[in-house]
C-alpha positions as CSV (number, residue, x, y, z in Angstrom):
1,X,1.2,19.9,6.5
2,X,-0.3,18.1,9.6
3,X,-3.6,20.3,9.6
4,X,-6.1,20.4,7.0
5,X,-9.6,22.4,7.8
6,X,-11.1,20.9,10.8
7,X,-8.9,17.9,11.2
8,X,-7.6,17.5,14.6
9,X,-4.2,14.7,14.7
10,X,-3.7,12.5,16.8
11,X,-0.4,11.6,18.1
12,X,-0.8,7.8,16.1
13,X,-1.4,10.4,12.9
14,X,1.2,12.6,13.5
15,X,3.4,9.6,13.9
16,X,2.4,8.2,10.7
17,X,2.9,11.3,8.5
18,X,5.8,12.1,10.3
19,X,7.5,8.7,10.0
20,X,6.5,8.2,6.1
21,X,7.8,12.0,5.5
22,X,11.0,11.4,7.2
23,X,12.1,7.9,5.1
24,X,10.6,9.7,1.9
25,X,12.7,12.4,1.9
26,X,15.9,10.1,2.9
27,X,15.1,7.3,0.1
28,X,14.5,10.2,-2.4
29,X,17.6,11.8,-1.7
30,X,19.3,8.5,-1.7
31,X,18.0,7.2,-5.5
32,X,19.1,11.2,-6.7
33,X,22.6,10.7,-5.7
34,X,22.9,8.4,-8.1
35,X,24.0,5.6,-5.7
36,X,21.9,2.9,-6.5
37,X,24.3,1.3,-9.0
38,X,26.6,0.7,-5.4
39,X,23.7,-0.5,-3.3
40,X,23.6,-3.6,-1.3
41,X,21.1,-6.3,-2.9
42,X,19.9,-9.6,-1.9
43,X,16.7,-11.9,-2.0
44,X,14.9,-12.7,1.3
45,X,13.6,-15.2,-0.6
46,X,12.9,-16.0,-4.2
47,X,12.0,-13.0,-6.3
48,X,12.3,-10.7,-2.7
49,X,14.5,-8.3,-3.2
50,X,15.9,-6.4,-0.3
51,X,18.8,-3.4,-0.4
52,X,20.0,-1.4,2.5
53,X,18.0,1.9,1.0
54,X,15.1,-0.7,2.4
55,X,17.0,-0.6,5.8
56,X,17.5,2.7,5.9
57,X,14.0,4.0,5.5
58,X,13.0,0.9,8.5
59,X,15.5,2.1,10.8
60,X,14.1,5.8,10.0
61,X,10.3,4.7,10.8
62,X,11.1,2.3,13.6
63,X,12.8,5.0,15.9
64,X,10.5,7.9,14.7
65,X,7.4,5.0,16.2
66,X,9.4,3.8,19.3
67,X,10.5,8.0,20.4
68,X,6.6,8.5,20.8
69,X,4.7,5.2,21.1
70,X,5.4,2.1,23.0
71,X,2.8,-0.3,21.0
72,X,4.5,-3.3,18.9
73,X,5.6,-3.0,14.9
74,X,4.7,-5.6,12.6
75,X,7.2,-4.4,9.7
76,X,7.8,-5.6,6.0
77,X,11.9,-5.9,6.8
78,X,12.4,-6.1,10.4
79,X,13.3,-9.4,12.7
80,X,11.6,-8.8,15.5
81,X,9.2,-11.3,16.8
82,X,5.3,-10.1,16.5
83,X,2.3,-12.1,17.1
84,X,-1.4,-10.9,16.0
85,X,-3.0,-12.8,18.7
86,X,-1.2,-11.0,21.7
87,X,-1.8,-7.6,19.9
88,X,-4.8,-5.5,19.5
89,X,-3.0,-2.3,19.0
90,X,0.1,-2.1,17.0
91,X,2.0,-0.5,13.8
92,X,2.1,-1.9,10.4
93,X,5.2,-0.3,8.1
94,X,6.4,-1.1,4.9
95,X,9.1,1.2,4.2
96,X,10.0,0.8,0.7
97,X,7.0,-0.5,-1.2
98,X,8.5,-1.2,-4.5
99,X,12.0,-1.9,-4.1
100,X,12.3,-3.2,-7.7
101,X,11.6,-0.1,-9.3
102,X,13.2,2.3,-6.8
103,X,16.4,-0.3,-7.7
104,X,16.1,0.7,-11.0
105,X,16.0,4.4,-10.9
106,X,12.1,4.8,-11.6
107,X,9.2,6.2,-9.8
108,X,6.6,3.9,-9.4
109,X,7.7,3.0,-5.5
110,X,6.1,4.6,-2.0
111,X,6.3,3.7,1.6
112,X,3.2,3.3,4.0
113,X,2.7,3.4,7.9
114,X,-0.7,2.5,9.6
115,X,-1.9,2.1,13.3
116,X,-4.6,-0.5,14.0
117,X,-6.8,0.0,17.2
118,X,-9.4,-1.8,18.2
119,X,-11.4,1.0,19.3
120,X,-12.3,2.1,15.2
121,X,-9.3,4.8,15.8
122,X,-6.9,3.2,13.1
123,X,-5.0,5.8,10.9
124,X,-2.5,5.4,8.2
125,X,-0.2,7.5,6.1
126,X,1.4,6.6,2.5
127,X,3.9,8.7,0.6
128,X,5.3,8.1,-2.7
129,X,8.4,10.8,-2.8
130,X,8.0,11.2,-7.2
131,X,5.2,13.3,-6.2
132,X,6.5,14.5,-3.0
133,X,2.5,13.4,-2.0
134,X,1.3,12.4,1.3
135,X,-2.0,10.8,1.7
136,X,-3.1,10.4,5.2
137,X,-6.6,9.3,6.9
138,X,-7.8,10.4,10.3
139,X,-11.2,8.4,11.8
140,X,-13.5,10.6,9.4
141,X,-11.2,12.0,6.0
142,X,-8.6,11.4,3.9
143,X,-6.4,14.4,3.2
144,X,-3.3,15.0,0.7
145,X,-1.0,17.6,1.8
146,X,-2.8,18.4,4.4
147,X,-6.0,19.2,2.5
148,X,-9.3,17.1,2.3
149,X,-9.1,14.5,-0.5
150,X,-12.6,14.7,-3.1
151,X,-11.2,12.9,-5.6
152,X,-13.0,12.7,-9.0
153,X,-13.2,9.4,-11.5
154,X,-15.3,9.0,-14.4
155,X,-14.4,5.4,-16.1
156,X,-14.8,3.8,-19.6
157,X,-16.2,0.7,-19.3
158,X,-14.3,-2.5,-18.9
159,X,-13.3,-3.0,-22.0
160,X,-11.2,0.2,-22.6
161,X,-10.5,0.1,-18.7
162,X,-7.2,-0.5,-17.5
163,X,-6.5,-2.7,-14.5
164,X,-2.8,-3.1,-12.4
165,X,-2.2,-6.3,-11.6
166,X,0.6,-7.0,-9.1
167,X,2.1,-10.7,-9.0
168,X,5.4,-11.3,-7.4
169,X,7.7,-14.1,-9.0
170,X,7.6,-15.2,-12.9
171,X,6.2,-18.7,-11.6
172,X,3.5,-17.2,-10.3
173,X,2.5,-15.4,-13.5
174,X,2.6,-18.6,-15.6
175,X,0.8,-20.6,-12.8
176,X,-2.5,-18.1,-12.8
177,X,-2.4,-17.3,-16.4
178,X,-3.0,-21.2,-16.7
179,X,-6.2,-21.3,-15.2
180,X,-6.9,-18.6,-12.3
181,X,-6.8,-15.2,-14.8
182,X,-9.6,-15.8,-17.4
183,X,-10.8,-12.7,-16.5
184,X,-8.2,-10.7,-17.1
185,X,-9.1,-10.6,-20.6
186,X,-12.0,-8.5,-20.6
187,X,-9.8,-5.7,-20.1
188,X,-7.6,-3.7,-23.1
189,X,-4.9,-2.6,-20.6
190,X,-2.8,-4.5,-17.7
191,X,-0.2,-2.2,-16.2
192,X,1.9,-3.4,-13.5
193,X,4.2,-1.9,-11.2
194,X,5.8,-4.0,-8.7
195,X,4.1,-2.1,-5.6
196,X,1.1,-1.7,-4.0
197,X,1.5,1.8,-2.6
198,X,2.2,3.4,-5.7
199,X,-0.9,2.4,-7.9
200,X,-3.0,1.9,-4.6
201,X,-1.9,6.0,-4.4
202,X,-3.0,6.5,-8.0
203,X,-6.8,5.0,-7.5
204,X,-6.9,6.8,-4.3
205,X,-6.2,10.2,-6.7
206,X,-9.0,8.5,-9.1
207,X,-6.5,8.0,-11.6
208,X,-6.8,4.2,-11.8
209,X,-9.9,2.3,-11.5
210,X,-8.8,-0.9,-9.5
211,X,-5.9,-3.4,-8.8
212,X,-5.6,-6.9,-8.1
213,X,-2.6,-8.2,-6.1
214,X,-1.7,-11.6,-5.4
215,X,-1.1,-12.8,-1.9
216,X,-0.1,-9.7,-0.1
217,X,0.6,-9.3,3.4
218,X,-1.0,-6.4,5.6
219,X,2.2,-4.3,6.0
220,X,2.5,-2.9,2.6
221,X,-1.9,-2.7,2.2
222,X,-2.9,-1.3,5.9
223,X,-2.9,2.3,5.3
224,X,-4.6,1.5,1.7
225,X,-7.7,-0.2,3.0
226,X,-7.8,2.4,6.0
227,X,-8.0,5.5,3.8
228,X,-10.2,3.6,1.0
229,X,-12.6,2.6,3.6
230,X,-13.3,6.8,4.0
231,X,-13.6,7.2,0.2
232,X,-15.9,4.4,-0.6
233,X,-12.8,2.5,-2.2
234,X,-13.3,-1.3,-1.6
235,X,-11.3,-3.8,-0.4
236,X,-12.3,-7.4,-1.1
237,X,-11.2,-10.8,-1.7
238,X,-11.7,-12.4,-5.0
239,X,-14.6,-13.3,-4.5
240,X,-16.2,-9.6,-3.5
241,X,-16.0,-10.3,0.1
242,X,-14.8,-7.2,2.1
243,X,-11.2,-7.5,3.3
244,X,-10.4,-5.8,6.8
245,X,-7.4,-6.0,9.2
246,X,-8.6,-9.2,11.0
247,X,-8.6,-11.3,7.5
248,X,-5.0,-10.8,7.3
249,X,-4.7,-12.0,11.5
250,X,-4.6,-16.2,10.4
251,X,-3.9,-15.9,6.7
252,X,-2.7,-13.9,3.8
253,X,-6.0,-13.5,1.5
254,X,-5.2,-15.1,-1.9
255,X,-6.1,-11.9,-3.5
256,X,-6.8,-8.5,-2.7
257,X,-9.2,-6.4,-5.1
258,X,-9.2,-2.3,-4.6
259,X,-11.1,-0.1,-6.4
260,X,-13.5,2.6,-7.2
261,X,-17.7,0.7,-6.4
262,X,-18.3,0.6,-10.1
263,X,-15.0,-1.2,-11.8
264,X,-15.2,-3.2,-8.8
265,X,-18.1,-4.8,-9.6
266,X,-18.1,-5.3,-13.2
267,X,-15.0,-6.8,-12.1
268,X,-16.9,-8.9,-10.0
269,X,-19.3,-9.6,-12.9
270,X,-16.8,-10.9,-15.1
271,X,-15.1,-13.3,-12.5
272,X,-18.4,-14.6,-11.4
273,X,-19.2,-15.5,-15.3
């Protein structure tokens, strides 16, 4: 799986797929069992959900990083002190992207590891187990399965278009749809599916045109911006600015756009009017 034609790994790839595979398999195997009904739940915090299947699949991808690679974690779930400023290399892992659905018995869930480098070698890795899919990036491609990724889109325009729109909490919702999501109406169709990984996998195939998630935090959006970056996939604020690794260093962006050049600006279009 590690080799598509001409793709040479590095060991921060090979750690990525590696580490994603791993938890995948284990957070598959675990929602099949039919256990999810006994799970361990809490809230971090209001409307954050946490369960041990999210601890699980950490405590997989931590020790699958730290057997190979001594650079810090900055992790979705884990304790452990990390500071941007002192780091220029280091891992970004969200291992359950979607907890609420996986809770629930449904699909629409992944997990994600990336490596940032300040040298232009960052790579990332995302799997949603449904699929049994990996989608990985090296410094040049973007590969599923081990093969090089040419995905294909053809779009209606906006108004038969469908957007995902990921807000976390209900107060949130009614807060924006007051005054901040005018432009949500120029589009028939708003799917959401309480993840990034999983939709952000599904415009990556070309299956979706574009997402809008509000106020997320680089963990669970690394590996999507790296591997978008090679397909021509952008990543921008609200406001079309491109979104990179060090806009995320002093503060969460309010928003975070991805999609395909074309919905992405009509998009842009229609928030600007």
């Amino acid at each position: 799986m590690f080799k598509g034609k001409g793709n040479i790994i590095s060991l921060e790839l090979k750690i990525c797929i590696e580490a994603v595979e791993k938890a995948g398999k284990k957070l598959k195997n675990f929602q099949e069992k039919n256990v999810i009904s006994d799970m361990k739940k809490w809230n971090k915090h209001k409307a954050g959900l946490v369960t041990e299947a999210d601890l699980i699949s950490e405590k997989i991808i931590i020790e699958t990083i730290k057997s190979k690679s001594s650079f810090p974690i900055l992790s979705e779930e884990s304790t452990e002190q990390f500071s941007f400023a002192d780091n220029e290399k280091f891992w970004a892992v969200d291992p359950l992207c979607g907890t609420v659905p996986f809770s629930n018995s449904m699909q629409t869930w992944g997990l994600t590891v990336s490596f940032f480098s300040s040298n232009n070698s960052s790579v990332g890795a995302i799997m949603c187990p449904s699929s049994n899919e990996i989608i990985y990036c090296d410094e040049k491609n973007v590969y599923k399965d081990g093969v090089i990724l040419i995905p294909k889109n053809n779009f209606p325009e906006i108004d038969d278009m469908t957007i995902c729109l990921e807000i976390e909490s209900g107060r949130n919702w009614v807060d924006l749809f007051k005054n901040k999501l005018n432009w949500i109406k120029n589009f028939s169709y708003v799917n959401s599916f309480a993840s990034a990984v999983y939709p952000g996998s599904q415009i990556i195939k070309g299956n979706l045109p574009i997402m809008a998630i509000y106020k997320i935090s680089l963990e669970h959006v690394g590996a999507l911006i790296l591997i978008g970056n090679k397909l021509g996939i952008k990543s921008t604020d609200i406001k079309g600015n491109e979104l990179n690794v060090n806009d995320f260093k002093n503060n969460t962006p309010e928003w975070f756009i991805y999609g395909w050049p074309d919905a992405h600006d009509k998009l842009m279009y229609k928030i600007k009017q």
